[in-house]
Backbone as JSON Lines, residues from 0, in Angstrom:
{"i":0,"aa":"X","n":[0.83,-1.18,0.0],"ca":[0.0,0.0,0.0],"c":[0.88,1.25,0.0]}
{"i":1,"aa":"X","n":[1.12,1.77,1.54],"ca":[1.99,3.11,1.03],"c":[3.67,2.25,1.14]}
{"i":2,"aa":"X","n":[3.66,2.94,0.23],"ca":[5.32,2.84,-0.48],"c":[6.47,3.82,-1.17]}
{"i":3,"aa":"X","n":[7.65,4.33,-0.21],"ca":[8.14,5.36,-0.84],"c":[9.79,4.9,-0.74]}
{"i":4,"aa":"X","n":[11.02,5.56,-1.73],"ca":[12.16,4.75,-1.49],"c":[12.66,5.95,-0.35]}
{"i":5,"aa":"X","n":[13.44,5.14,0.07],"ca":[14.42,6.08,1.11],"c":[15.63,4.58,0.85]}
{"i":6,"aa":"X","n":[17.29,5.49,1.76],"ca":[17.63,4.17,1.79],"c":[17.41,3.65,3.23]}
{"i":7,"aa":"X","n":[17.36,2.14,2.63],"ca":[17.39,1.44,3.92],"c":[18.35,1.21,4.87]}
{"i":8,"aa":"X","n":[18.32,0.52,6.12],"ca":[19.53,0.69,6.61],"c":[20.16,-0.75,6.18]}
{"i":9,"aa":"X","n":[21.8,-0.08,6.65],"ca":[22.88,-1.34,6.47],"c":[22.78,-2.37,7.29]}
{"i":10,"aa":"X","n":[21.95,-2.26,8.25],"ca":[22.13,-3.22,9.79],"c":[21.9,-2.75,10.86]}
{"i":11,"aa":"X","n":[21.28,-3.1,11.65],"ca":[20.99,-2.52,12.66],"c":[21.79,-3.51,13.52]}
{"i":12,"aa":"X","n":[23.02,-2.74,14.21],"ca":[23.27,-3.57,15.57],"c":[22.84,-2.93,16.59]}
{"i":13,"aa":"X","n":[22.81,-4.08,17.35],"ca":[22.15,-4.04,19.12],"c":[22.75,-4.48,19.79]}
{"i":14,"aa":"X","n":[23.8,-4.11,20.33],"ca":[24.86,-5.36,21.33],"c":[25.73,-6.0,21.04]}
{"i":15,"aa":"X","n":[25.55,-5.77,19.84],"ca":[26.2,-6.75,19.31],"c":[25.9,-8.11,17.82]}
{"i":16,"aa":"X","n":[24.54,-7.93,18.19],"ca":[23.53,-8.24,17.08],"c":[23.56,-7.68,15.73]}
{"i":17,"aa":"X","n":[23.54,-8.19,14.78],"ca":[23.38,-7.32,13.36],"c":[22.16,-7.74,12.63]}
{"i":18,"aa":"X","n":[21.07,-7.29,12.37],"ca":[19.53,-7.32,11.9],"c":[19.69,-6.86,10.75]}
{"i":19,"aa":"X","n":[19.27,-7.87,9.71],"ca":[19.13,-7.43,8.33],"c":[20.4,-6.72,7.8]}
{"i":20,"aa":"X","n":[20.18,-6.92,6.17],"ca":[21.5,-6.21,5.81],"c":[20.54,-5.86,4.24]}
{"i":21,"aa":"X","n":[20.99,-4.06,4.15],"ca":[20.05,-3.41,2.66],"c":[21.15,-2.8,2.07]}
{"i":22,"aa":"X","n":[20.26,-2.73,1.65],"ca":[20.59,-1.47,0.58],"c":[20.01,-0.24,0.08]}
{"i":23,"aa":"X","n":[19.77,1.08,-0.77],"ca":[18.84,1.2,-1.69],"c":[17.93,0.59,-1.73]}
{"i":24,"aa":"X","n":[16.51,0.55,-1.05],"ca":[15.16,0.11,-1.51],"c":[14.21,1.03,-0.76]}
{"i":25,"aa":"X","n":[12.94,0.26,-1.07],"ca":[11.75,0.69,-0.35],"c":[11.69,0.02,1.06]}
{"i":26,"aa":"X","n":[10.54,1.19,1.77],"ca":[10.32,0.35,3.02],"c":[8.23,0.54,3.06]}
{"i":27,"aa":"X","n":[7.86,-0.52,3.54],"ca":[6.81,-0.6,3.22],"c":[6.16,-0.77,4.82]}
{"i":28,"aa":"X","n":[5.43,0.19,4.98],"ca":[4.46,0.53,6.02],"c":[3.34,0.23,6.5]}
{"i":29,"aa":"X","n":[3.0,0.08,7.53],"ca":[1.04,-0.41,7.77],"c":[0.8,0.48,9.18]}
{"i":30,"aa":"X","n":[0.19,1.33,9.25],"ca":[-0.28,2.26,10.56],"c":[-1.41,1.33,11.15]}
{"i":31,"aa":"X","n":[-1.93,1.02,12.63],"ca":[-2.62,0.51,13.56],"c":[-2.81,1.21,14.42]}
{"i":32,"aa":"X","n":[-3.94,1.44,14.74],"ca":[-4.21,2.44,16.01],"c":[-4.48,1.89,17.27]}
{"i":33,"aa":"X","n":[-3.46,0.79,17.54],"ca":[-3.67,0.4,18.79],"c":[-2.1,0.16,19.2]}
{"i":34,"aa":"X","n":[-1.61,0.38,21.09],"ca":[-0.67,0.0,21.22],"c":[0.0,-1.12,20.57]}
{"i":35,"aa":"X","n":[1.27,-1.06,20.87],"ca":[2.09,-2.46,20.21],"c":[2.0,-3.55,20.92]}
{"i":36,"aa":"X","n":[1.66,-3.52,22.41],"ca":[1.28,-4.53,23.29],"c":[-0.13,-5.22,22.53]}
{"i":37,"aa":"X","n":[-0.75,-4.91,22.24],"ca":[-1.75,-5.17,21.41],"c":[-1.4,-6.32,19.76]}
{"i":38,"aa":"X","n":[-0.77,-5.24,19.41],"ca":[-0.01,-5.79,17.83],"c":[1.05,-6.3,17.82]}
{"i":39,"aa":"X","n":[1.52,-6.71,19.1],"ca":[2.69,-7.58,18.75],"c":[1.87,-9.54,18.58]}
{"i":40,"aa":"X","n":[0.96,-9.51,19.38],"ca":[0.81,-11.09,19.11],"c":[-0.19,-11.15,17.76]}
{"i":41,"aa":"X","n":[-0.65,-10.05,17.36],"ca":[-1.21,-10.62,16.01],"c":[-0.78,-10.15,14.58]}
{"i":42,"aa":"X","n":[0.65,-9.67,14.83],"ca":[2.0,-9.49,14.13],"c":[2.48,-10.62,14.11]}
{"i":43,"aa":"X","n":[2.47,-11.42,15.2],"ca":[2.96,-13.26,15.09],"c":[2.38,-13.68,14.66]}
{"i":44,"aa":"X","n":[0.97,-13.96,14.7],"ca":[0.08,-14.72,14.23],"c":[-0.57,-14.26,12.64]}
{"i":45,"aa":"X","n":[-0.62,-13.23,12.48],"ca":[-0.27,-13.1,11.28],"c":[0.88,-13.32,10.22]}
{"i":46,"aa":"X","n":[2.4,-13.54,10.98],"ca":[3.29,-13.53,10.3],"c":[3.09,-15.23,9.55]}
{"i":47,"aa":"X","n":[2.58,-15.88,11.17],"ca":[2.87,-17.73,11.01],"c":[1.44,-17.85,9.83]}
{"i":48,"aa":"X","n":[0.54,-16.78,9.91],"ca":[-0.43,-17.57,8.76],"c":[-0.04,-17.45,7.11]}
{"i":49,"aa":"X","n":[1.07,-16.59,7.03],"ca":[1.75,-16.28,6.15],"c":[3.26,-17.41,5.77]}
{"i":50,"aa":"X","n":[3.11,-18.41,7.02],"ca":[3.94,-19.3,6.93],"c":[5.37,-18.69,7.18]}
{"i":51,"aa":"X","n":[5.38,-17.79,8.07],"ca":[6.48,-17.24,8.42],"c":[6.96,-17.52,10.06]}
{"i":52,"aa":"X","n":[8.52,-17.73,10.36],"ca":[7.96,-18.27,11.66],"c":[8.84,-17.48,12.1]}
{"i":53,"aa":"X","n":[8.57,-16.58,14.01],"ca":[9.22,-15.49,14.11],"c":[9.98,-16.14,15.25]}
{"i":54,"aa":"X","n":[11.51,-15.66,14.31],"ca":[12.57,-16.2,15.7],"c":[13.2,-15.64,16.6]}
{"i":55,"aa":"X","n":[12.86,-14.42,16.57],"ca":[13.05,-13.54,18.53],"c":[12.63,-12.18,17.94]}
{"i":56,"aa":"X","n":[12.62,-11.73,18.99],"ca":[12.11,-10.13,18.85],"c":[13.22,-9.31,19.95]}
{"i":57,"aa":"X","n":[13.73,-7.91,19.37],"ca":[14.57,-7.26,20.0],"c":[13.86,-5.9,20.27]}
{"i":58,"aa":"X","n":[14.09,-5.82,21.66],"ca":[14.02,-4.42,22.44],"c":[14.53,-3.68,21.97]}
{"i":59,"aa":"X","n":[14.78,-2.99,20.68],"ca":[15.74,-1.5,20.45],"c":[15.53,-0.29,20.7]}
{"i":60,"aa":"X","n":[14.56,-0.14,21.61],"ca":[14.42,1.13,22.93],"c":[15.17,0.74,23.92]}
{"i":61,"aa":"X","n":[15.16,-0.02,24.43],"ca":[15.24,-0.72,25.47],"c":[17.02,-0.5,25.82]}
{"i":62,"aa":"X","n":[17.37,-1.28,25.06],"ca":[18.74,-1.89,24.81],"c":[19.56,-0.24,24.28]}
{"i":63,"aa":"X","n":[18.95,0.27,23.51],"ca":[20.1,1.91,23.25],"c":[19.4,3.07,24.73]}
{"i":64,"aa":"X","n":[18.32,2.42,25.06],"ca":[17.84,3.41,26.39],"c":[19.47,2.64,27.71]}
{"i":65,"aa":"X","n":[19.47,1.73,27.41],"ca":[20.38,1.31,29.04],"c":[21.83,1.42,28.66]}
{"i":66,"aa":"X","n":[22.39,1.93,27.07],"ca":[23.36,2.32,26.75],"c":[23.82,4.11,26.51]}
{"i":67,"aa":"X","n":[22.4,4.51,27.21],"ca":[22.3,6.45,26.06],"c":[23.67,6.99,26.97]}
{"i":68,"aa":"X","n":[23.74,6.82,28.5],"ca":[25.16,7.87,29.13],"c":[26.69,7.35,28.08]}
{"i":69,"aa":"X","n":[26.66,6.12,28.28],"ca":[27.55,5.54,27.96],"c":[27.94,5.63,26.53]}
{"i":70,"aa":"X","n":[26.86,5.78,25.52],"ca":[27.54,6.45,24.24],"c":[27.1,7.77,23.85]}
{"i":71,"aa":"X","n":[27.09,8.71,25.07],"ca":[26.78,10.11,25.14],"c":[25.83,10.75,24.13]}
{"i":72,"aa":"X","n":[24.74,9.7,24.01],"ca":[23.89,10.14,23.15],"c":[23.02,11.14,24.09]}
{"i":73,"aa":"X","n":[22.64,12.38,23.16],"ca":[21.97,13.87,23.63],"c":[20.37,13.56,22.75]}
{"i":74,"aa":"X","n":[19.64,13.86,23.57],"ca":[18.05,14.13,23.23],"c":[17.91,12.8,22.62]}
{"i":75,"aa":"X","n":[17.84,11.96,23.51],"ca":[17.46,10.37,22.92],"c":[15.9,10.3,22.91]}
{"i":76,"aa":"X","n":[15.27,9.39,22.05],"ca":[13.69,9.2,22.13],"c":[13.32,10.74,21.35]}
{"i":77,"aa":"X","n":[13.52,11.56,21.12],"ca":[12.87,13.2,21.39],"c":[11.19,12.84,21.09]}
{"i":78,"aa":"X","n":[10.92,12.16,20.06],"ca":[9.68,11.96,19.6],"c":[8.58,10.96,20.65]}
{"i":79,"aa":"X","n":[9.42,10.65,21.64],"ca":[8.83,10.09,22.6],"c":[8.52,8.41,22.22]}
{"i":80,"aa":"X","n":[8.71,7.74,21.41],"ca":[8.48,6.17,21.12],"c":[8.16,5.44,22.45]}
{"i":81,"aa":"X","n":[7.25,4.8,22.8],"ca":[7.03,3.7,24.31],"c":[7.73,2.29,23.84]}
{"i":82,"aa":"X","n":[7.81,2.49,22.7],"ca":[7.89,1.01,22.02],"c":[9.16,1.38,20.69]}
{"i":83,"aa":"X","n":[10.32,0.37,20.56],"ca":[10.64,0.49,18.92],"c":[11.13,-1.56,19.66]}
{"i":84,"aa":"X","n":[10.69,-2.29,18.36],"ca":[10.95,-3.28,18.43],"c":[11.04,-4.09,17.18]}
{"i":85,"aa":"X","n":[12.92,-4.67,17.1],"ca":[12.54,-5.42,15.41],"c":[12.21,-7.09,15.76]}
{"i":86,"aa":"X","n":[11.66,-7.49,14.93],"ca":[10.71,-8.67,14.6],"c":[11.32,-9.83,14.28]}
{"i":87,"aa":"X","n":[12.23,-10.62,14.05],"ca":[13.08,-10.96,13.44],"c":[12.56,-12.81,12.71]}
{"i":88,"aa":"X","n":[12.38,-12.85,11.29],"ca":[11.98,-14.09,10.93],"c":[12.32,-14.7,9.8]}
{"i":89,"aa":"X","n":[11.59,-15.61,9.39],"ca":[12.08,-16.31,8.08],"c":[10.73,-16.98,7.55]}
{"i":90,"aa":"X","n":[10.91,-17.78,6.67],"ca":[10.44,-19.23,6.27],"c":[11.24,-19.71,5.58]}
{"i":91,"aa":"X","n":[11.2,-21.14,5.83],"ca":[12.17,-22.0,4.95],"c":[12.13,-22.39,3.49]}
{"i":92,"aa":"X","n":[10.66,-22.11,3.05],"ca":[10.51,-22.53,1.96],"c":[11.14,-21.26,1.39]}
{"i":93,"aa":"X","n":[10.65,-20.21,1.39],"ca":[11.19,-19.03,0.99],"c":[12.73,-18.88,0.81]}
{"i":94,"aa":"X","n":[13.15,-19.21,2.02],"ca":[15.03,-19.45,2.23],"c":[15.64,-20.16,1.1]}
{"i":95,"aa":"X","n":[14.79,-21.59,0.86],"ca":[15.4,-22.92,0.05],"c":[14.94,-21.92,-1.43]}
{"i":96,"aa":"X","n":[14.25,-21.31,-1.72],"ca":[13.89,-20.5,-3.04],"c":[15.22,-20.11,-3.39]}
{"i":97,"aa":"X","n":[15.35,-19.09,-2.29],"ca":[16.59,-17.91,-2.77],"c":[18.23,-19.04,-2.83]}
{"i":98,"aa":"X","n":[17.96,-19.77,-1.79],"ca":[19.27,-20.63,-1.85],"c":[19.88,-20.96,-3.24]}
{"i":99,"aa":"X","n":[18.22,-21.75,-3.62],"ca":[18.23,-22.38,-4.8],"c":[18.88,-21.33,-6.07]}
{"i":100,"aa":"X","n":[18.27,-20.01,-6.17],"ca":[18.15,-19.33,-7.02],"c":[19.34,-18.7,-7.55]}
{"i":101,"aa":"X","n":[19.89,-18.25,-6.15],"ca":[20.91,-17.35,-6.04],"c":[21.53,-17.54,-4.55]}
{"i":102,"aa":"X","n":[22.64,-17.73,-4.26],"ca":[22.84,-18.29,-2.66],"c":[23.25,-17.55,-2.05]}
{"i":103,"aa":"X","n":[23.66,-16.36,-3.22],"ca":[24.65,-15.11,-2.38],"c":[23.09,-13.94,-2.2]}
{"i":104,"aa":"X","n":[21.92,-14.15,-3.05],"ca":[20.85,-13.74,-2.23],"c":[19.95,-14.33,-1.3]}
{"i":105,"aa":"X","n":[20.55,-15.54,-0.73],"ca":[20.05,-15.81,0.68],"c":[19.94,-14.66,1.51]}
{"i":106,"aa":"X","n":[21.52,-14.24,1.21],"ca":[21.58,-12.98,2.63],"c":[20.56,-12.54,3.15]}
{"i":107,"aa":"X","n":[19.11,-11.91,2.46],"ca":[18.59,-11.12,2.67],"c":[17.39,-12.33,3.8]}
{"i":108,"aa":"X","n":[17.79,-12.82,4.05],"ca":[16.88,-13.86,5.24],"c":[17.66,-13.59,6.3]}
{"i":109,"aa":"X","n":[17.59,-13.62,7.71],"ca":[16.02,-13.27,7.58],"c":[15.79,-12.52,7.87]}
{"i":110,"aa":"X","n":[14.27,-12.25,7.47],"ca":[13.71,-10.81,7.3],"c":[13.55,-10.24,8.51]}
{"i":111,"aa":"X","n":[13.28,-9.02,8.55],"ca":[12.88,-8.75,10.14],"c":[11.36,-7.23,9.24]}
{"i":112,"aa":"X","n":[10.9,-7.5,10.64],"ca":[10.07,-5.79,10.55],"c":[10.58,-5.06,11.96]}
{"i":113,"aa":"X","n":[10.15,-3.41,11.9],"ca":[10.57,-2.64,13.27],"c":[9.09,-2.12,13.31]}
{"i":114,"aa":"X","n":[8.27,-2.47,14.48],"ca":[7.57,-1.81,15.37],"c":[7.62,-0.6,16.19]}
{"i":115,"aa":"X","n":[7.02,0.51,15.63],"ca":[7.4,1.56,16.56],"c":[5.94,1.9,17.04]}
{"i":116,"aa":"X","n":[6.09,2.36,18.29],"ca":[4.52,2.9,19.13],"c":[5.15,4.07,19.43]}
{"i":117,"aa":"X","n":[3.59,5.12,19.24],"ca":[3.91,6.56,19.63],"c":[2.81,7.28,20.07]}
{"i":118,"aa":"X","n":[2.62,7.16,21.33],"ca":[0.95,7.86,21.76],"c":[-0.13,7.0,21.03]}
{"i":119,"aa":"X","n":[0.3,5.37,21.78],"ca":[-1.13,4.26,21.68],"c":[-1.02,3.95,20.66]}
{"i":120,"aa":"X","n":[-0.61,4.31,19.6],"ca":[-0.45,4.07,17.71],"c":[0.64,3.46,17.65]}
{"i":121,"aa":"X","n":[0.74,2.19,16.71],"ca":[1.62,1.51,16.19],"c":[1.8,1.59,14.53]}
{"i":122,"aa":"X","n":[3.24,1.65,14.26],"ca":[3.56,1.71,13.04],"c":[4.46,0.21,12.59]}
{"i":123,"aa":"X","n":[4.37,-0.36,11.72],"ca":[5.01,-1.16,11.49],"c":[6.19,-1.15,10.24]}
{"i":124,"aa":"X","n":[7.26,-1.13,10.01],"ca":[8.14,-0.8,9.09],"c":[8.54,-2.43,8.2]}
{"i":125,"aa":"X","n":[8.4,-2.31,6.93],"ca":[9.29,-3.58,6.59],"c":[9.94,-3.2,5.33]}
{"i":126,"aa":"X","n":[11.35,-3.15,5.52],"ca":[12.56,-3.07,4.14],"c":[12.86,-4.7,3.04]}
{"i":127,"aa":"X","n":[11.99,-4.21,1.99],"ca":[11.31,-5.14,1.0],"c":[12.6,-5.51,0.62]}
{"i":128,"aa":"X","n":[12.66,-6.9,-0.11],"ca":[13.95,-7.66,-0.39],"c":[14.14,-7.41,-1.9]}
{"i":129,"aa":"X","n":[12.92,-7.38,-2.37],"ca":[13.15,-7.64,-4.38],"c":[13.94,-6.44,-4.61]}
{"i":130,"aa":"X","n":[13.96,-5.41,-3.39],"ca":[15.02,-4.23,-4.57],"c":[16.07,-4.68,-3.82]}
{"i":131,"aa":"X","n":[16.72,-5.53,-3.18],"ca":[17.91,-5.44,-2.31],"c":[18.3,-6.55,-3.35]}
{"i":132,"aa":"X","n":[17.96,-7.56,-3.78],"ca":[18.34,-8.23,-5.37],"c":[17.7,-8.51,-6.36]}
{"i":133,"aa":"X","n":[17.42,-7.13,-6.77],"ca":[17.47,-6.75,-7.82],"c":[18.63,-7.34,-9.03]}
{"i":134,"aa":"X","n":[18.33,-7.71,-10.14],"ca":[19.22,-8.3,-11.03],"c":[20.16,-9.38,-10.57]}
{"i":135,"aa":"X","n":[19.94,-9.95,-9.7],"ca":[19.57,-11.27,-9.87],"c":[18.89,-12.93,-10.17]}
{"i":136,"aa":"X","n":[19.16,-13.85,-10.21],"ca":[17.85,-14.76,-11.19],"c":[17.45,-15.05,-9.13]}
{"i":137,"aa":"X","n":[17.67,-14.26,-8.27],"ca":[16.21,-14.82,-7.17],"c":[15.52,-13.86,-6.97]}
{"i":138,"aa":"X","n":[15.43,-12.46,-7.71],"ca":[14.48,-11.29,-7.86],"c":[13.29,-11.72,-8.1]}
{"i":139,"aa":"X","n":[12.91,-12.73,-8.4],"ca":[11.2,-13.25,-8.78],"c":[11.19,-13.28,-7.38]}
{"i":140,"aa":"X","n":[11.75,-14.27,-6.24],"ca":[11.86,-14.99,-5.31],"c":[11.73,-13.72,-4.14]}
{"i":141,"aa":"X","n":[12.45,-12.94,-4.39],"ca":[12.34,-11.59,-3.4],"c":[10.8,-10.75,-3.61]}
{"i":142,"aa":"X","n":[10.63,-10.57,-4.06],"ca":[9.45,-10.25,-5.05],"c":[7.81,-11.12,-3.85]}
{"i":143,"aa":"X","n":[8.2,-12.55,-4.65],"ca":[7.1,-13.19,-3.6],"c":[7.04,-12.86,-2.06]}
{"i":144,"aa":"X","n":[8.11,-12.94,-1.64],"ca":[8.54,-12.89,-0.45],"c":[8.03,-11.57,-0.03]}
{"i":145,"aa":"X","n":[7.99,-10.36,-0.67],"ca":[7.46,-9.24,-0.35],"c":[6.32,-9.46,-0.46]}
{"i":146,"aa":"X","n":[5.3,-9.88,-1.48],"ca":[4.2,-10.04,-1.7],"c":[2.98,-11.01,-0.05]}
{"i":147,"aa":"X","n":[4.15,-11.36,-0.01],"ca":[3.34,-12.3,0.95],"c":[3.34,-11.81,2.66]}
{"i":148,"aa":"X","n":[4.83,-11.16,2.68],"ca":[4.89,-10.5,4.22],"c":[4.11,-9.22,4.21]}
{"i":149,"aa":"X","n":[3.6,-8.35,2.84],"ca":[2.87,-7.36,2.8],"c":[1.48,-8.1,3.09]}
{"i":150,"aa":"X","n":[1.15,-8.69,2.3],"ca":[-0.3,-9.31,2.82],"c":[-0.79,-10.02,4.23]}
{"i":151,"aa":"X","n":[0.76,-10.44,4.97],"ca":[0.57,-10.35,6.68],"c":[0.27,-9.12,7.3]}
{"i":152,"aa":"X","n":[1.01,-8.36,6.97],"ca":[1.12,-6.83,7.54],"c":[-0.22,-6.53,7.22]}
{"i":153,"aa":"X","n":[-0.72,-6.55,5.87],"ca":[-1.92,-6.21,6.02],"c":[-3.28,-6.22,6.59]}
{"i":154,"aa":"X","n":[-3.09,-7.63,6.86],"ca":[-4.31,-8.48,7.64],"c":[-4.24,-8.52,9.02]}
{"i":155,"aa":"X","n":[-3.43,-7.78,9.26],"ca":[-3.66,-7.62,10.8],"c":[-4.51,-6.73,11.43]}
{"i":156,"aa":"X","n":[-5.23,-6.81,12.4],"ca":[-6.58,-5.8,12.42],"c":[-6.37,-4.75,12.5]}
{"i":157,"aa":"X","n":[-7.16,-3.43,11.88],"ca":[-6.73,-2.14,11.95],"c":[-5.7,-1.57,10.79]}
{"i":158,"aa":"X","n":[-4.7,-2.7,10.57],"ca":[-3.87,-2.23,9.55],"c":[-4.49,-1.46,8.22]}
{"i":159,"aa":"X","n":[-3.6,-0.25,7.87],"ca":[-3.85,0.43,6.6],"c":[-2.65,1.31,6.22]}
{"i":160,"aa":"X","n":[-2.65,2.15,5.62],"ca":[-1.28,2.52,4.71],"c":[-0.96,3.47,5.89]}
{"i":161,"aa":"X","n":[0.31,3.52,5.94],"ca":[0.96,4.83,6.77],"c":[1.05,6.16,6.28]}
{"i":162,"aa":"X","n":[0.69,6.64,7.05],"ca":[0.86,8.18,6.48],"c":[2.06,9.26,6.28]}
């Protein structure tokens, strides 16, 4: 639905963690007007009816909130977020696609989304794979893969385009 390019990020580390790896693409959005305490379990359950299965979820408020003195970060949060949290998942069939296709576009598994809440409202973020390989023979494969985690995102209650 709404869709605009910006670039994406290179990775998000957390600790030590590195989440996803982009490039140049789109990031594709779904606004919910209910906390994220709310939309986080039918963000799962939507992800698994999509045959996606979610393998941890990271605090990234949390985790740069109990680091802000220590890497002298100034005016942290400003926008106030209660919530930023990435999603982190896969499916295998999807995986064995890209393996198959192209192995050096596996990379882009697994996928994650970032949850942000801001005054009761949840936003959901997801950095689409088909432009991250692009011109490659698993670009069909990235492609589905977007097609199908957009139609989770979508079906989750409340979901509609971000503004």
């Amino acid at each position: 639905m709404n869709k605009f390019n910006r670039w994406a990020v290179a990775g998000i580390a957390v600790s030590g963690l590195t989440i996803g790896v982009a490039s140049a693409g789109t990031i594709y959005e779904v606004a919910i007007p209910t906390p994220a305490a709310k939309v986080m379990p039918e963000l799962k359950k939507a992800l698994g009816q999509n045959h996606f299965k979610v393998f941890t979820k990271v605090d990234i408020l949390k985790r740069v909130k109990a680091k802000v003195s220590a890497l002298h970060i100034t005016n942290f949060n400003t926008p106030g977020f209660s919530n930023v949290t990435a999603v982190i998942f896969c499916s295998p069939v999807y995986f064995n696609k890209l393996l198959d296709a192209d192995s050096k576009a596996a990379s882009v598994c697994p996928l994650s989304v970032t949850v942000y809440s801001l005054k009761g409202k949840t936003e959901i973020a997801y950095p689409e794979r088909g432009p991250m390989i692009e011109g490659t023979s698993a670009h069909a494969v990235g492609l589905q893969i977007d097609k199908s985690v957009m139609a989770a995102l979508d079906s989750i209650p409340g979901a509609k385009a971000a503004d």
